[in-house]
C-alpha positions in Angstrom: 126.1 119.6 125.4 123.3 119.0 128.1 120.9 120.5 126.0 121.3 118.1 122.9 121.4 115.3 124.9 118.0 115.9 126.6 117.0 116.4 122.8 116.5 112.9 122.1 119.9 112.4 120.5 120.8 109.1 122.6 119.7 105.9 121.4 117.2 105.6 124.2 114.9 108.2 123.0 111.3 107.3 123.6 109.5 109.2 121.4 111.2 107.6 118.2 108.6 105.7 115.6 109.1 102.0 115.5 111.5 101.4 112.9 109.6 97.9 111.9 106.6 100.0 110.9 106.9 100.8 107.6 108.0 97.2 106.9 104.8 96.0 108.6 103.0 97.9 106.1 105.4 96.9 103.2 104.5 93.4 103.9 100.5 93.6 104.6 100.4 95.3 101.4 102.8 92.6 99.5 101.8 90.4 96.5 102.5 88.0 99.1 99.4 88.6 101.8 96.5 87.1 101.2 95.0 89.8 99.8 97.4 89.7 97.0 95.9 85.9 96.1 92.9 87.5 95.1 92.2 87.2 91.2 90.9 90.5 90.9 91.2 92.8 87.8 89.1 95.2 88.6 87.1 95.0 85.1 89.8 95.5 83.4 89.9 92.0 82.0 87.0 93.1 80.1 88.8 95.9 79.3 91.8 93.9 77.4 89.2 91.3 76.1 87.3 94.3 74.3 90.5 95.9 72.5 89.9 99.2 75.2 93.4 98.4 76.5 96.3 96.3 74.4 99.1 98.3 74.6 101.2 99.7 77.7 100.0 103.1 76.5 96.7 102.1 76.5 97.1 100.6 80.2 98.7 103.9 81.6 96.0 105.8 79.9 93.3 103.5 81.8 95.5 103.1 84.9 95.9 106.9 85.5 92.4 107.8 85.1 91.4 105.1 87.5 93.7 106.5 90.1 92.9 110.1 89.7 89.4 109.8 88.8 87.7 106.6 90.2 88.3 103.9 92.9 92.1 105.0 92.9 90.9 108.4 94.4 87.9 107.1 96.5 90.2 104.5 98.1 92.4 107.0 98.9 90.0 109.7 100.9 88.6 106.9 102.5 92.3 105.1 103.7 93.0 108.9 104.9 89.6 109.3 106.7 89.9 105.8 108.5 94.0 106.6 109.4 92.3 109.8 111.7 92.0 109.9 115.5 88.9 109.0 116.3 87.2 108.1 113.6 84.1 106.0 113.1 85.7 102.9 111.5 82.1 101.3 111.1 80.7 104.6 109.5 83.4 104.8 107.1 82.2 100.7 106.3 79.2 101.2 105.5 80.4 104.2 103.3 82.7 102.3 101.6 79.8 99.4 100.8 77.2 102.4 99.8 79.8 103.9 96.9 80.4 100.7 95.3 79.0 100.8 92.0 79.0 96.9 90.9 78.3 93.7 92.4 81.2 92.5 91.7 83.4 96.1 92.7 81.5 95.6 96.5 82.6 92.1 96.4 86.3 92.8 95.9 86.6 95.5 98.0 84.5 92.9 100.9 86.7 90.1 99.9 89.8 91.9 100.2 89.3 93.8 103.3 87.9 90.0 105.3 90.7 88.5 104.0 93.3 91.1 105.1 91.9 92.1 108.5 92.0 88.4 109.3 95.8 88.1 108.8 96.4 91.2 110.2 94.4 90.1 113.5 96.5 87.0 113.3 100.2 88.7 113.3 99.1 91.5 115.5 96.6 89.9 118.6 94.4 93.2 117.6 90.6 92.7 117.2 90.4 93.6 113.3 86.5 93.4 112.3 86.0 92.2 108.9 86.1 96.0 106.6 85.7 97.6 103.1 89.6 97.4 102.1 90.7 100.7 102.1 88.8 101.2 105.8 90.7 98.2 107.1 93.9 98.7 106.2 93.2 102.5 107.8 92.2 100.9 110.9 95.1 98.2 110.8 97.7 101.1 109.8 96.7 104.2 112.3 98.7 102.7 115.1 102.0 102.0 113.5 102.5 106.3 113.2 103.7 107.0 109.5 103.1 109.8 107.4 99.4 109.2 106.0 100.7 110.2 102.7 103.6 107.4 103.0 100.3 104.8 103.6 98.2 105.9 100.9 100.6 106.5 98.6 101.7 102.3 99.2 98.0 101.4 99.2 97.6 103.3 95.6 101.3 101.3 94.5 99.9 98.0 95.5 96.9 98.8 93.9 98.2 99.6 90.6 101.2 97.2 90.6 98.2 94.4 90.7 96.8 95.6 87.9 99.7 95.9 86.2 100.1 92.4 86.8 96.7 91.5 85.2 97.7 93.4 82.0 101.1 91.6 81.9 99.7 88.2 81.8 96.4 89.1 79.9 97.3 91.5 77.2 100.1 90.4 77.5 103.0 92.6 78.4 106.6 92.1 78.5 108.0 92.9 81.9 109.7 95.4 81.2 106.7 97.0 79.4 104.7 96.5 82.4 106.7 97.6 85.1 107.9 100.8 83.0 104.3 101.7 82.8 104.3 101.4 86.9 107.5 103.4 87.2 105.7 106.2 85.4 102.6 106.1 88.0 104.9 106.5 91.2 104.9 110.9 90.4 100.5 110.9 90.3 100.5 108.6 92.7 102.5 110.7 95.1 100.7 114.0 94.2 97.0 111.9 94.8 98.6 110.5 98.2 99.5 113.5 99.4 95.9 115.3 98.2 94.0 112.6 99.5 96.0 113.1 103.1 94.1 116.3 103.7 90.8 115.7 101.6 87.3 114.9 103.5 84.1 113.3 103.1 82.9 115.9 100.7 85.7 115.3 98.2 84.7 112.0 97.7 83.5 110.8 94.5 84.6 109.8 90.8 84.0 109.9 87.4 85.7 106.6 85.9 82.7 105.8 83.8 84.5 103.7 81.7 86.3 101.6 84.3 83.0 101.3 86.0 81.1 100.0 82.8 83.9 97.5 82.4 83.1 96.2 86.0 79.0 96.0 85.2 80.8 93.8 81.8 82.7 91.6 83.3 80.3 90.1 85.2 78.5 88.7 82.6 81.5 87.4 80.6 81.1 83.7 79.6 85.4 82.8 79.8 87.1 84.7 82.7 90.4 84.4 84.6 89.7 86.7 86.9 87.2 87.2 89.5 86.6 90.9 89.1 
């Protein structure tokens, strides 16, 4: 009996993770933080204005091969790399910046990562510099312990549910369209989280040539609702 008890099994245990964690990172990764007020699309409003997505099959289609091929993946290896001990938070940055393939795709990821490491820095007292998005929210997440699988695999939700969102409004969708088509993202998204967990610099890179074509588009549209 001894023995258990020195296992931990009282509710003074030490070494137990902070059970407010994971809704920390529920919350900075919520429609509702600033980074969610961003009017990004990510091209894909060219996308819908072009015909190349109209349908909720179309959108899965484009969705899944932007996740497992393009920024969904490179977000991902960098958000595991920046989540490591010791890692070189302002080398990963610049990385981040350097792999951007549009104006407007190194703009969104800039925007986004000022704009959440600010708030973050606010709520927390931690000095947060201003990071590529998937870098800060690696160096805002590494203290609070979880699974880097469990915070990639969030990052990759939040990322998709926003576009999901675009393609609601814009296509448009019915809810239930669009949120079926996000339902059937969570299984790729797990199995990319957990890849991207153990992946390293060399892995990096993508071949979303359409998604990135769409980006270059949309930034010479004359009528847009979105900033990306």
């Amino acid at each position: 009996m001894g023995t258990v008890m020195g296992t931990g099994m009282g509710t003074g245990r030490s070494d137990m993770p902070d059970p407010t964690a994971l809704l920390s990172l529920i919350q900075w990764l919520s429609p509702a933080f600033p980074t969610g007020g961003f009017a990004c699309s990510h091209g894909l409003e060219w996308a819908i204005s072009a015909g190349r997505v109209g349908s909720a099959r179309a959108l899965a289609a484009w969705l899944a091969d932007l996740l497992d091929c393009g920024a969904g993946w490179q977000d991902a290896v960098l958000l595991s790399l920046a989540l490591r001990a010791g890692a070189d938070h302002a080398a990963l940055d610049d990385l981040a910046r350097a792999l951007q393939p549009s104006a407007e795709r190194l703009s969104e990821t800039l925007d986004q990562g000022r704009a959440f490491a600010a708030t973050v820095a606010a709520l927390t007292g931690r000095d947060l510099p201003p990071r590529a998005l998937p870098v800060a929210v690696g160096a805002a997440a590494r203290p609070l312990g979880l699974d880097p699988a469990e915070v990639i695999g969030l990052y990759l939700h939040a990322f998709a549910g926003n576009l999901v969102s675009v393609a609601t409004r814009f296509v448009p969708l019915g809810q239930t369209e669009g949120q079926a088509v996000l339902h059937g993202l969570h299984r790729p998204i797990a199995d990319l989280a957990r890849r991207a967990a153990g992946a390293e610099e060399g892995d990096l890179g993508g071949a979303a040539l359409g998604a990135d074509l769409a980006a270059f588009r949309h930034e010479t549209m004359d009528v847009r609702l979105f900033r990306t």
